[in-house]
N, CA, C and O of each residue as an XYZ file, in Angstrom:
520
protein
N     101.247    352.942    214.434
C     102.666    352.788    214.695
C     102.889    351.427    215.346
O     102.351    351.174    216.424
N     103.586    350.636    214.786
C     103.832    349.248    215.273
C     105.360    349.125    215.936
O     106.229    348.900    215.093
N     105.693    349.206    216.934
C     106.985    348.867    217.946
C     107.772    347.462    218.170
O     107.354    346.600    218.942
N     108.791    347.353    217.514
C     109.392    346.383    217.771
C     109.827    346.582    219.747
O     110.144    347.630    220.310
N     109.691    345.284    220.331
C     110.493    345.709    222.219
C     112.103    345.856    221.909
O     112.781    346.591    222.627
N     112.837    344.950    220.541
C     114.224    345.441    220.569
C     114.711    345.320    219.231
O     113.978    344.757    218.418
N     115.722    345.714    218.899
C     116.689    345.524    217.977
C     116.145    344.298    217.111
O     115.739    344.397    215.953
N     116.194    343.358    217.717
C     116.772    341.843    217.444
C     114.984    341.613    216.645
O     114.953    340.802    215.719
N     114.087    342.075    216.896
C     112.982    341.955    216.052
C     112.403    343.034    215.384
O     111.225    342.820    215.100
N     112.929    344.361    214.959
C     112.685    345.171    214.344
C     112.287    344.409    212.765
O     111.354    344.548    211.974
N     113.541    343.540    212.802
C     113.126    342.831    211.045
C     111.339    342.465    210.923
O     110.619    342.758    209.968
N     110.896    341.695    212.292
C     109.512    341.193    212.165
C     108.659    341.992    212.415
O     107.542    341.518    212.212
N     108.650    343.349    212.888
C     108.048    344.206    212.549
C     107.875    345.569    211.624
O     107.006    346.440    211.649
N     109.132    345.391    210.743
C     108.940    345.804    209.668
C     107.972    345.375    208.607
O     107.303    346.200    207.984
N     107.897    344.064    208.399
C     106.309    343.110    207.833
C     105.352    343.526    208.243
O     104.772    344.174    207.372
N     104.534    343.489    209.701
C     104.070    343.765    210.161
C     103.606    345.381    209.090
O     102.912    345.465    208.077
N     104.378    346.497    209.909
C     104.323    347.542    209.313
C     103.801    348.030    208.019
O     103.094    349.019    207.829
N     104.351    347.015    206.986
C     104.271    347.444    205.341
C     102.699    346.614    205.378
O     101.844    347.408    204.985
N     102.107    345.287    205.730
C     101.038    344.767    205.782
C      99.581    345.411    206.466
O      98.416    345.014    206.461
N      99.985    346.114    206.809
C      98.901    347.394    208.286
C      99.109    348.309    207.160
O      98.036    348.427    206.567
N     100.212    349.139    206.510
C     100.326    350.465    205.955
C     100.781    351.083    207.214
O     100.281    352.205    207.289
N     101.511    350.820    208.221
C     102.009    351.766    208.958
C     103.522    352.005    209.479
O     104.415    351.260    209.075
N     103.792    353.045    210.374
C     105.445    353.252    210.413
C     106.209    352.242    211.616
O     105.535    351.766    212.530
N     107.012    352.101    211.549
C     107.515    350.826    212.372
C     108.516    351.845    213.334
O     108.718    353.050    213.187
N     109.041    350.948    214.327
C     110.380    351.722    215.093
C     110.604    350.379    216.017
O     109.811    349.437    216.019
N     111.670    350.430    216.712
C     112.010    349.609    218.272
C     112.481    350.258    218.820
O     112.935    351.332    218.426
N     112.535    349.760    220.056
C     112.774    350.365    221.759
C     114.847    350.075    221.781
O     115.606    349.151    221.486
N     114.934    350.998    222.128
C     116.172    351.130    222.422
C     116.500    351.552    224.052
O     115.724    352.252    224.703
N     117.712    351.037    224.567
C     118.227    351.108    226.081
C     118.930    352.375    226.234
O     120.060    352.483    225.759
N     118.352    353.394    226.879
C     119.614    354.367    227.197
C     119.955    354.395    228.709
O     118.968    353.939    229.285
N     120.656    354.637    229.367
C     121.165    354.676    230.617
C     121.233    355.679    230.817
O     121.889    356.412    230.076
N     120.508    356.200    232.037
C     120.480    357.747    232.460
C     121.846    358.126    232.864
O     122.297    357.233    233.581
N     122.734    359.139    232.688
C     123.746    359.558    233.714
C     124.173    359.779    234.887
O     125.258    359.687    235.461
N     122.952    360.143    235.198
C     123.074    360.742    237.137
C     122.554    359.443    237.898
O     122.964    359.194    239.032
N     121.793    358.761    237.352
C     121.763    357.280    238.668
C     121.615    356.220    237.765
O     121.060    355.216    238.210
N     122.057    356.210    236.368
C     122.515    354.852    236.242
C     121.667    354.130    235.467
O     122.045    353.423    234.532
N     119.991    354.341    235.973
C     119.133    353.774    235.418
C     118.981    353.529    233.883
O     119.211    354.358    233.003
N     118.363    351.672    233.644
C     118.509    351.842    232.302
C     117.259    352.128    231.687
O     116.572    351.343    232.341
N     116.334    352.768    230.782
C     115.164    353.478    230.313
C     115.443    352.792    229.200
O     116.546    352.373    228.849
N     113.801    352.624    228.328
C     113.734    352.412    227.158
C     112.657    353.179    226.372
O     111.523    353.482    226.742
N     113.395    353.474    224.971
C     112.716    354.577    224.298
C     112.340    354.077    222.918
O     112.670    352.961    222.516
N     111.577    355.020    222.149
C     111.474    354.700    220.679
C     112.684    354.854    220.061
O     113.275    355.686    220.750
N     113.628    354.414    218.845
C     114.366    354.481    218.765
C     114.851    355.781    217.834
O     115.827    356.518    217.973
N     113.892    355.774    216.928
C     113.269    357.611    216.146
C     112.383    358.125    215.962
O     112.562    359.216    215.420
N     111.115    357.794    216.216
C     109.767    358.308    216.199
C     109.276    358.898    217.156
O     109.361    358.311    218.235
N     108.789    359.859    217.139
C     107.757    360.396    218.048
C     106.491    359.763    218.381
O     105.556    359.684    217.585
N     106.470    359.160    219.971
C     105.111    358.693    219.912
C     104.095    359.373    220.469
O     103.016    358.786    220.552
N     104.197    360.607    220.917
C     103.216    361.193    221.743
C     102.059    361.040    220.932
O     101.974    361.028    219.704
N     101.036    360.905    221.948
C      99.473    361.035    221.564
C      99.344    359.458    220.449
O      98.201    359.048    220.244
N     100.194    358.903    219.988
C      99.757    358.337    218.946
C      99.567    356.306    219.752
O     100.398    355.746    220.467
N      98.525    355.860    219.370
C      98.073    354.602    219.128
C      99.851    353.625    218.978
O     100.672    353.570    218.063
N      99.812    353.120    220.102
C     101.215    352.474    219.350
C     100.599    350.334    219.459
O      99.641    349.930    220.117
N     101.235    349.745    218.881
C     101.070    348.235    219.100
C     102.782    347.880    219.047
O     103.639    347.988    218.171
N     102.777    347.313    220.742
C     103.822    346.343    220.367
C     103.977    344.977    219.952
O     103.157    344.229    220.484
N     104.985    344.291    218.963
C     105.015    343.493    218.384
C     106.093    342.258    219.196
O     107.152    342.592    219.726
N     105.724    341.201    219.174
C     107.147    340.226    219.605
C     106.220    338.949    219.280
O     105.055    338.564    219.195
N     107.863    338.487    219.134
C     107.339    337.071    218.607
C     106.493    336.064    219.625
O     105.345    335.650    219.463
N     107.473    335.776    220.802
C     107.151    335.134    222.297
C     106.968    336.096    223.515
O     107.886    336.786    223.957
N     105.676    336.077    224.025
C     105.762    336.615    225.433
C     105.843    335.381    226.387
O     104.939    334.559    226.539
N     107.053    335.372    227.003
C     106.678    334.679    228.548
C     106.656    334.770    229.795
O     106.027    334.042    230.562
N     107.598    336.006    230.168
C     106.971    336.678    231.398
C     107.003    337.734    231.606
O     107.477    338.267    232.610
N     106.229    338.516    230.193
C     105.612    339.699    229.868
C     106.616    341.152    230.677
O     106.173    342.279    230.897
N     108.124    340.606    231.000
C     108.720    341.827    231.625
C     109.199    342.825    231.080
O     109.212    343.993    231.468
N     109.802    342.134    229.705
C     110.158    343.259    228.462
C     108.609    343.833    228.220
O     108.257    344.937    228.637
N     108.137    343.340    227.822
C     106.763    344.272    227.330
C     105.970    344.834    227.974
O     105.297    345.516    227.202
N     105.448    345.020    229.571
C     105.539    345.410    230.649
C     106.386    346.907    230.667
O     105.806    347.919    231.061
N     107.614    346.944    230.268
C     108.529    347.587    230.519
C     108.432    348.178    229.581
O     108.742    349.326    229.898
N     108.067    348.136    228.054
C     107.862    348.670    227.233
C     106.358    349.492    227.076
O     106.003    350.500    226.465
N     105.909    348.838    227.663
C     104.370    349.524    227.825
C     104.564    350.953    228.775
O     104.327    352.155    228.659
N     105.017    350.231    229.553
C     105.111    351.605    230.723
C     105.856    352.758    230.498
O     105.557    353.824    231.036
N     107.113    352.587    229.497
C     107.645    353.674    228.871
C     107.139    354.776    227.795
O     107.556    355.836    227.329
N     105.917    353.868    227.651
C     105.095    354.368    226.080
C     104.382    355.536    227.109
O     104.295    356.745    226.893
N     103.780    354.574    228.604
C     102.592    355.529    228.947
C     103.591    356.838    229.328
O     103.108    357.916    228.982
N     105.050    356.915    230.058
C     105.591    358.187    230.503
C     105.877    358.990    229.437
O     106.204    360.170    229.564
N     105.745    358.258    228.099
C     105.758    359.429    227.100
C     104.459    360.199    226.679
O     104.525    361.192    225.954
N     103.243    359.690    227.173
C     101.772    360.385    226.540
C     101.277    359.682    225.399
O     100.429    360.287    224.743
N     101.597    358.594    225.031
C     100.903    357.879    223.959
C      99.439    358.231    224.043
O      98.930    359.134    224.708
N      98.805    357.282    223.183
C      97.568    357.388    222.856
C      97.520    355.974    223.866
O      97.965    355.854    225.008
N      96.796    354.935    222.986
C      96.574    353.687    223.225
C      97.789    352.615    223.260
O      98.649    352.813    222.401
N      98.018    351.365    224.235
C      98.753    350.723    223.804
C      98.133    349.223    223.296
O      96.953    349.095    223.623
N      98.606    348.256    222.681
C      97.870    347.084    222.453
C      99.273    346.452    221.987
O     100.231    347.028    221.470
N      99.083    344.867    222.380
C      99.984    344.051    222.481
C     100.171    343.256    221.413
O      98.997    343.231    221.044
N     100.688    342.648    220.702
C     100.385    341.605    220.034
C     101.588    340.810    219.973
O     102.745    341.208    219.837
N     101.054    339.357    220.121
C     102.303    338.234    219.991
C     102.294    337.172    219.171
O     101.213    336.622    219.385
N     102.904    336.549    218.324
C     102.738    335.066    217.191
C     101.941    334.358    218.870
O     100.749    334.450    219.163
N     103.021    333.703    219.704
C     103.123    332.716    220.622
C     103.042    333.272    221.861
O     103.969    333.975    222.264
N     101.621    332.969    222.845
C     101.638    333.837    223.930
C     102.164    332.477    225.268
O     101.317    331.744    225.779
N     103.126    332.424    225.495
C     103.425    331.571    226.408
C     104.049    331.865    228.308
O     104.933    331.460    229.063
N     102.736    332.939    228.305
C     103.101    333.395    230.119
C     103.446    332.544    230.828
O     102.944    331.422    230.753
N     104.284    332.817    231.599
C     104.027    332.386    232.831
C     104.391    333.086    234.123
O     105.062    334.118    234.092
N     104.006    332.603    235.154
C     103.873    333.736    236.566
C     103.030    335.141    236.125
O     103.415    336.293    236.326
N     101.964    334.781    235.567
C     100.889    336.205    235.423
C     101.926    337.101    234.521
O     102.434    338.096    235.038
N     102.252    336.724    233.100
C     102.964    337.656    232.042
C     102.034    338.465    231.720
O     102.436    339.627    231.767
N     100.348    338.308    231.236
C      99.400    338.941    231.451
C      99.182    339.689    232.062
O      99.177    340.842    231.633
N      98.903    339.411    233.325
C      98.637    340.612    234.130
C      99.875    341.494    234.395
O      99.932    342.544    235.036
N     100.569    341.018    233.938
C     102.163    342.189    234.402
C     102.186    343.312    232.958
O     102.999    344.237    232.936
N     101.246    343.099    231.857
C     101.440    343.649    231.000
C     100.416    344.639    230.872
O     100.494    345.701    230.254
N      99.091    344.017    231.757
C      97.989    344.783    231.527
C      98.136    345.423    232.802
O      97.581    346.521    232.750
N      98.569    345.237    233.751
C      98.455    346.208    235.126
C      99.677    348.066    234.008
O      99.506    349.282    234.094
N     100.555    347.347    233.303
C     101.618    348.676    233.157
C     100.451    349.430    232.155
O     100.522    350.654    232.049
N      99.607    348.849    231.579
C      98.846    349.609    231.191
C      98.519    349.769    229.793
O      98.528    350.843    229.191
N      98.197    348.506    229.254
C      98.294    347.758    227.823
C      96.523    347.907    227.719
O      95.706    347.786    228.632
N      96.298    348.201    226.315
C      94.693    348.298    226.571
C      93.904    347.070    225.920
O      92.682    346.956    225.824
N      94.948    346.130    225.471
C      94.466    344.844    225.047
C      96.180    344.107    224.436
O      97.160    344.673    223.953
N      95.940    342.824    224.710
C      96.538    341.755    223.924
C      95.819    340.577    223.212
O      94.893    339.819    223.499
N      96.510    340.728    222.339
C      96.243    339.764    221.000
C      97.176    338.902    220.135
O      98.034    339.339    219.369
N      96.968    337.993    220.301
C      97.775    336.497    220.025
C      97.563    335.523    218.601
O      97.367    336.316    217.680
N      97.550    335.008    218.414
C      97.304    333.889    217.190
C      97.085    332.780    218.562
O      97.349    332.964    219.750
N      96.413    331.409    217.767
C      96.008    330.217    218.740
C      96.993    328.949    218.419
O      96.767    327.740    218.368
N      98.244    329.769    218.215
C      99.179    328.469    217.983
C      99.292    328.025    219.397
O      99.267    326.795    219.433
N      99.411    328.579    220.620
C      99.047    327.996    221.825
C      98.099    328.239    222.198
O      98.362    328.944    223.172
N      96.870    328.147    222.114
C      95.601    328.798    222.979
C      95.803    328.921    224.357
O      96.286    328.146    225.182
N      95.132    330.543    224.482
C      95.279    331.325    225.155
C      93.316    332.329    225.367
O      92.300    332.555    224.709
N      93.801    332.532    226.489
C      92.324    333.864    226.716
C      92.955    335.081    225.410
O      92.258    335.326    224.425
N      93.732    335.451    225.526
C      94.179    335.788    224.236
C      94.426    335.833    222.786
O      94.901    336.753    222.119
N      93.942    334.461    222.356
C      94.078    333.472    221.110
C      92.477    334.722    220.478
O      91.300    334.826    220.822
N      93.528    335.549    219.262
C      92.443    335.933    218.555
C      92.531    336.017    217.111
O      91.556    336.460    216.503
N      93.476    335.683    216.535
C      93.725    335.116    215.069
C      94.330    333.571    215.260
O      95.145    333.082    216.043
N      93.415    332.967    214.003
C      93.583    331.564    213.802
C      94.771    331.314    213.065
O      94.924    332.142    212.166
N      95.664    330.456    213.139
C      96.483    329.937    212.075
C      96.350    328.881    211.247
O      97.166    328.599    210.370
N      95.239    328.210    211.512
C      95.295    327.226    210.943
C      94.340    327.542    209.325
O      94.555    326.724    208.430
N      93.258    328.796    209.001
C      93.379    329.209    207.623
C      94.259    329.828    207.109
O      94.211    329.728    205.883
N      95.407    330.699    207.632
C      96.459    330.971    207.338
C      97.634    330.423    206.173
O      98.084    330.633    205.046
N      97.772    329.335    207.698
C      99.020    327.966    207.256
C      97.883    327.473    205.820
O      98.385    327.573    204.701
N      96.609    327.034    205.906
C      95.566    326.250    204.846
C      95.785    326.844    203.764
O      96.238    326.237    202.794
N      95.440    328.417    203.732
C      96.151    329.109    202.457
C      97.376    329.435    201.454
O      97.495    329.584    200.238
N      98.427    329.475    202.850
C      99.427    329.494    202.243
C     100.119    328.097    202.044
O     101.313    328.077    201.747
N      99.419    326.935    202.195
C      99.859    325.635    201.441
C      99.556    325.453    200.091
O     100.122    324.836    199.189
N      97.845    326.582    200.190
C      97.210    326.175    198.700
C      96.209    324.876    198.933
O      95.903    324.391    197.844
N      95.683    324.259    199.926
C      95.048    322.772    200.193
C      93.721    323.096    199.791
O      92.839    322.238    199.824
């Protein structure tokens, strides 16, 4: 199950999705009634027990995804794992993602990173045709 963190990138993880063979969804905002709070959920899937990866294009200070992680764990997921095109933390986006309880992140090395674990540059080589 691959998780868009919102709306606004569900499109890029729909790719994602059909390229894996798996089901896609994003996190949606609901606001509790009685104090207000705003929560974020899957938007139709059930994730209990199941392996989820969230998807985003840019992490930079890992608070959406953090926040998304930690909602996965109050539901009973399985595993969570991160993945980003461009990992560009800063103020410990990392560790704010792996303390909520992410069981790995994984990046491409368009910025190298401790994270940098797919190359782009056979990628981009292929899809020029060079």
């Amino acid at each position: 199950l691959v998780l868009a963190p919102d709306f606004g990138a569900k499109e890029r993880v729909s790719i994602i999705g059909k390229v894996m063979g798996a089901e896609t969804d994003h996190f949606e905002k609901r606001r509790d009634p009685v104090n207000g709070e705003t929560k974020l959920f899957p938007h139709k899937i059930n994730v209990k027990d199941r392996d989820v990866i969230i998807a985003d294009e840019v992490i930079r200070t890992g608070g959406t995804i953090a926040k998304s992680v930690t909602a996965l764990k109050e539901m009973n997921v399985g595993r969570v794992f991160v993945a980003s095109t461009h990992m560009m933390t800063i103020n410990s986006g990392e560790k704010r993602i792996l303390e909520a309880g992410a069981e790995e992140i994984i990046s491409t090395d368009s910025l190298p990173s401790d994270y940098s674990k797919i190359q782009c540059a056979p990628i981009i080589h292929n899809e020029l045709k060079i």
